[in-house]
N, C-alpha and C positions, 0 to 999 in steps of 0.2 A: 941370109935367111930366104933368099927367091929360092931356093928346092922345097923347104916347108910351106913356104905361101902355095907352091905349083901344087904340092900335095894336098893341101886341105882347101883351094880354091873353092872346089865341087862339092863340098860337105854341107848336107842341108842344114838348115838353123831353123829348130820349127816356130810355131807362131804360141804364143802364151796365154794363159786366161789366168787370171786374177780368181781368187778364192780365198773364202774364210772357213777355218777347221775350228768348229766350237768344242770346247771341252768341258767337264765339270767344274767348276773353278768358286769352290765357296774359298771368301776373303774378311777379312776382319773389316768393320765399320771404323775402327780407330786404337790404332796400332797401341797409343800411348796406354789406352784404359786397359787395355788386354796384356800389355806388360803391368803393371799396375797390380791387375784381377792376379795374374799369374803366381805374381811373387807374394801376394798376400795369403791364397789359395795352396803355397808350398809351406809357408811361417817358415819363413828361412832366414826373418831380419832375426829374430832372435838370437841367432849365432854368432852377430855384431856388437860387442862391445862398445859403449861411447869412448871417443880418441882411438878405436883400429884402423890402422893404412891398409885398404881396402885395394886390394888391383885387381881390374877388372881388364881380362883378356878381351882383347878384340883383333881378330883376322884380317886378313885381305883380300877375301872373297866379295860379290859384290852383293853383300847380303839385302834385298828389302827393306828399305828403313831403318839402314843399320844405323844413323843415327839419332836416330826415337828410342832405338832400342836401349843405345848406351846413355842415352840422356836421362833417359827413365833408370834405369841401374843406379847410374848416379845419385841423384834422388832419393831413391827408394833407401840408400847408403848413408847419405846424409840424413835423412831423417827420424834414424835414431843413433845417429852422432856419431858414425865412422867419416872418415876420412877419406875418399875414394882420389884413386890416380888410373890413369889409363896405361898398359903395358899393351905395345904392339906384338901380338901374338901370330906371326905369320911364316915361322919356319926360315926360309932361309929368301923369301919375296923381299921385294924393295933393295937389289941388289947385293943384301945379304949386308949392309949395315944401317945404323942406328938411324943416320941422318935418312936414306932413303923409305926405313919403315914408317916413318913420321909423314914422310911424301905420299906415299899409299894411303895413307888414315885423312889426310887432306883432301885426297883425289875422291875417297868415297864421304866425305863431307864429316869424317869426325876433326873437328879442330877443337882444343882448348874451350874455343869461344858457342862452340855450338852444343857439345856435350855438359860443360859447365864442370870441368875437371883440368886438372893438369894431364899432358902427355907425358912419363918417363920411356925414353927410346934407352936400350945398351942390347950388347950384341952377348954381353955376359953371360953365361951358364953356370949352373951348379950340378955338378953330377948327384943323384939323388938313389943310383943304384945301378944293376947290371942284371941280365936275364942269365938263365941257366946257361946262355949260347955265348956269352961274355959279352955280347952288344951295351955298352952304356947308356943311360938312360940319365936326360937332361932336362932343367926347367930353367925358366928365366930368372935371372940372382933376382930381379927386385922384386920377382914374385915371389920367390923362394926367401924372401926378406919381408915379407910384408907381414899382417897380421891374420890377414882373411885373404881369397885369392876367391873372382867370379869368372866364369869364362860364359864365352856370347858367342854361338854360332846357328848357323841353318845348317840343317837334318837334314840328307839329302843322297841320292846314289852317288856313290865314287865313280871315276871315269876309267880307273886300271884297276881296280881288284875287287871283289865280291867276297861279304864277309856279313856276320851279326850286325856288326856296327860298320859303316863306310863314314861319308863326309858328316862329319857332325860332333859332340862335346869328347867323345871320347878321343878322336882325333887332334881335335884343337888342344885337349891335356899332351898330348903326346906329342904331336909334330908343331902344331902350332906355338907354344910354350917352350916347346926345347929348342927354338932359334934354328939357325946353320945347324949348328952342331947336332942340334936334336932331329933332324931330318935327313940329315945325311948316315944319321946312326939309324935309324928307322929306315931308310931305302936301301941298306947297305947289300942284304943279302935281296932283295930285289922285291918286286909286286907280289910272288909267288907267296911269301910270307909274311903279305903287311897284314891281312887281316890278323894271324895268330901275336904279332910283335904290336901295334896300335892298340888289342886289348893287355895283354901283357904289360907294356908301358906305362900304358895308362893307369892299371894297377899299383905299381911301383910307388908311381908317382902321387895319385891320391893319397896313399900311404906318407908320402912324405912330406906335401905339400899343404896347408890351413888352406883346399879349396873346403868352400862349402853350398857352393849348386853352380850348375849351369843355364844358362837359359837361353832354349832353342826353340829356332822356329823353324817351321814347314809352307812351303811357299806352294801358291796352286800355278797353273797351268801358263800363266801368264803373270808371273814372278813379281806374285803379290802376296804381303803375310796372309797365310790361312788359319795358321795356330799358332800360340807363344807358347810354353811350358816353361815352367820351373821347376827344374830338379836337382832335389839332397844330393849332397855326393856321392851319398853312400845307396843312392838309389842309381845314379847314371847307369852302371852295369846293364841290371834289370829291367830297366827304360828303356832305353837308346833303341833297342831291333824292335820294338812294337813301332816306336816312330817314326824308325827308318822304313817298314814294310808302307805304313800308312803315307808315308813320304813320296813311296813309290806310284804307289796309286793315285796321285795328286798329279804326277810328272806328265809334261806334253809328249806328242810325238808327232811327225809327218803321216800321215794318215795312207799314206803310200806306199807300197814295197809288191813286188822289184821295182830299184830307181835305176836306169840307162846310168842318167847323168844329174849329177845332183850340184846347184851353182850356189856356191856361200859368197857374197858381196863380200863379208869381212869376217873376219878374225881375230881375238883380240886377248890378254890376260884380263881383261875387264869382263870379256862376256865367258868363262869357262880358263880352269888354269889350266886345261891344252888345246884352249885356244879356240878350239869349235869342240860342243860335248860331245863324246863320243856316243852319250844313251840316245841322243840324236840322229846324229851322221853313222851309228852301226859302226865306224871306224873304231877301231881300239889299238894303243900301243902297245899294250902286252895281251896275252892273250889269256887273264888272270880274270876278263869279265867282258861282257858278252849283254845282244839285245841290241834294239833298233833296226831300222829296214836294212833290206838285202841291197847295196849299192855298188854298183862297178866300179864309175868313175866320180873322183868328186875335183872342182875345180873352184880355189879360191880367188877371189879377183884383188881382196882389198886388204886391210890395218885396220881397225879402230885407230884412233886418235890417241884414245886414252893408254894405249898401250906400247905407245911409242916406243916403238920400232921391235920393241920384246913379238918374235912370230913363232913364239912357243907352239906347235900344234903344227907347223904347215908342212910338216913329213907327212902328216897321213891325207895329204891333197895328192892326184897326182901330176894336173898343170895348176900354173899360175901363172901372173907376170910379171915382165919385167919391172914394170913400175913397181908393183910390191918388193918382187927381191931388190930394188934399191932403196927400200926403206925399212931395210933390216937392219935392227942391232946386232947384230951376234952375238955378241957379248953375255947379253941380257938372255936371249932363248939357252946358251951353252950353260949359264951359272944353273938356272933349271936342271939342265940336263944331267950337268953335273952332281948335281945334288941326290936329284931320284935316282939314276943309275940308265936312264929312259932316254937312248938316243936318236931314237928312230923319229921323233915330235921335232927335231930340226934338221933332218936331210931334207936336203933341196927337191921338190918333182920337180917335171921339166917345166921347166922357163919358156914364154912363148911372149913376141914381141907386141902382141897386142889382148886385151879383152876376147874380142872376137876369136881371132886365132887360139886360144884358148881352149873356147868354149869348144870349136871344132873339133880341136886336137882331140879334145875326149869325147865326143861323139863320133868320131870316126876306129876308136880304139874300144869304144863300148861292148863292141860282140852285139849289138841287137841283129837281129833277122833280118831285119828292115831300117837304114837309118835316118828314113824320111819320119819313122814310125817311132820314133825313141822315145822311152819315155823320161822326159828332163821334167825337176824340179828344180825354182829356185826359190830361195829363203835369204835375208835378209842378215844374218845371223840367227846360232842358235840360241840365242833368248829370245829371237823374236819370231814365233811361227806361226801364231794366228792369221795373218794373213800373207799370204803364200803364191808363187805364180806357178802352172803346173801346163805342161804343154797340149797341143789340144789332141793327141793319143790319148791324153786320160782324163776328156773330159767326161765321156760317155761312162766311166768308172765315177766320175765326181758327182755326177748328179743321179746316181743310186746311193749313195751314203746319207741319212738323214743329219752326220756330224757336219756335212761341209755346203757353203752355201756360196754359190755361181755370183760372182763381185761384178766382172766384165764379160764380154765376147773376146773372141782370139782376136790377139795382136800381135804385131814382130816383136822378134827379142830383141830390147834394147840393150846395146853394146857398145863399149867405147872403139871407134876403129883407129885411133892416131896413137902413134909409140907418144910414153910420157916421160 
């Protein structure tokens, strides 16, 4: 590696200031009452018989309070005498079986004991139909067994396709509900068509399946419930793109573009399922959707913890380090890949022996004019952007926005320089 240290030796590393980007960010005063309000406000218990086995889908995203949410479901199930169980509804996450989707539902705090329900895991399908194009169309057998069937998700933009409906209830019916099987039927012919096959499916499937509402939320800016809904089944359709537009309008962003060099600490299936969001980083793996800042280079440094070793997402970086690529599963990012059809979220960027070198390498490949002058952001991860470090080329832009408000003075950029 002394030919790359000799070449990126001379690469300036600018100095950082510390900043806070406010956004609009109305948030619920108490998660429980507003799930509660919601589901009373839809009269959707009516649809529950006393003694119906109630399954109540829950995902693998890192929804907000996702276990207020399901705990409140629960509840609200029990209370006029159904029977509620938890079905893990997460496509083909948590390794793509039983035992591991049960691990996911732990890691975001639904257990047995906190939800106040039993967990059933199986990797089971029921085919429930086929589209005109012959794609099969799956749900979970113990939902597809039950009496009633709830699904729980956050409303939210997709990270590869643009469509009515993206991440949110009509999704979770379709891919989330159809296991492996159901997602890998759903990605088959690629992003180009998930918006038209996710409403399609989902169709199918409500037809086939005793759902009788969804209940989704909308998260504001800083990934806190903003709103609950309760919706019919037979309203999801007609719902879901008012929500999903209003969803959009909730969503953060870097308050910056053009980015030189844009630095992500980490990465992770816990903060976005490619790993850093593309409505974010501008990055996209297909080119099915689109949005966020103009960025050259983007250079990841780290893992989440929680997503041990899964580095779904670290193709669209173009350094990173060593450290990181040794605490890759492959495994885990390939079973994704394999799944969506989306292989470009785990080809390797270039590897570079340290932090620093790194951050270099992409400020030297940036293309700015100037590259004392670059303009570098770094973020924390993308859920976490409110406060933000931005280098001092844009501080003289930071303190004409009345969104963003001067934390520090410039400082060096803190960098690990020792191989790990």
């Amino acid at each position: 590696m002394e030919i790359i240290e000799q070449l990126l030796r001379d690469i300036p590393l600018p100095r950082m200031v510390k900043i806070r980007q406010n956004f609009y960010a109305p948030e619920l005063a108490d998660t429980a009452s507003a799930v509660r309000q919601a589901i009373r406000d839809a009269d959707v218990l009516s649809r529950i018989s006393a003694g119906d086995r109630v399954a109540i889908a829950v995902g693998s995203r890192g929804v907000a309070d996702i276990p207020i949410l399901t705990r409140e479901t629960v509840r609200a199930v029990k209370s006029v005498g159904g029977q509620p169980f938890i079905v893990p509804a997460m496509g083909s996450h948590g390794g793509a079986t039983a035992e591991g989707q049960i691990d996911v539902l732990a890691q975001l705090g639904v257990t047995e004991e906190a939800v106040e329900a039993p967990i059933v895991s199986c990797m089971d399908v029921v085919e429930v139909g086929r589209l005109p194009n012959g794609l099969p169309v799956y749900t979970d057998k113990n939902a597809y067994e039950a009496d009633k069937v709830i699904v729980i998700n956050r409303i939210k933009p997709h990270t590869s396709f643009r469509g009515p409906v993206e991440s949110g209830l009509m999704k979770m019916i379709t891919i989330g509900l159809g296991k492996q099987k159901g997602a890998e039927a759903a990605h088959a012919y690629s992003f180009k068509y998930m918006a038209e096959h996710v409403l399609e499916m989902a169709k199918i499937t409500l037809s086939k399946v005793p759902i009788i509402f969804g209940l989704g939320t909308l998260e504001n800016a800083y990934d806190r419930p903003a709103k609950v809904v309760a919706v019919p089944a037979e309203r999801i359709e007609a719902e879901e793109p008012a929500l999903l537009l209003e969803a959009k309008s909730l969503m953060p962003k870097i308050l910056f573009s053009p980015i030189d060099v844009l630095i992500v600490d980490e990465i992770g299936k816990d903060i976005s399922g490619d790993g850093m969001d593309p409505n974010i980083t501008g990055r996209y793996a297909t080119p099915y959707a689109s949005g966020g800042p103009e960025v050259s280079r983007i250079v990841v440094l780290g893992l989440t913890e929680k997503t041990h070793g899964n580095a779904n997402g670290i193709g669209m970086a173009d350094m990173t380090t060593r450290a990181l690529f040794n605490e890759i599963a492959w495994e885990k990012g390939y079973a994704n890949a394999l799944t969506s059809t989306v292989t470009s979220v785990v080809k390797v960027p270039m590897v570079l022996e340290t932090e620093e070198m790194a951050v270099k390498a992409a400020i030297k490949t940036c293309n700015a004019f100037d590259l004392a002058s670059a303009r570098v952001v770094r973020i924390k991860n993308t859920l976490d952007i409110k406060e933000i470090w931005i280098s001092e080329s844009l501080l003289a832009e930071a303190k004409e926005r009345e969104d963003v408000e001067i934390l520090t003075g410039p400082r060096e950029l803190e960098l690990q320089r020792e191989t790990v």
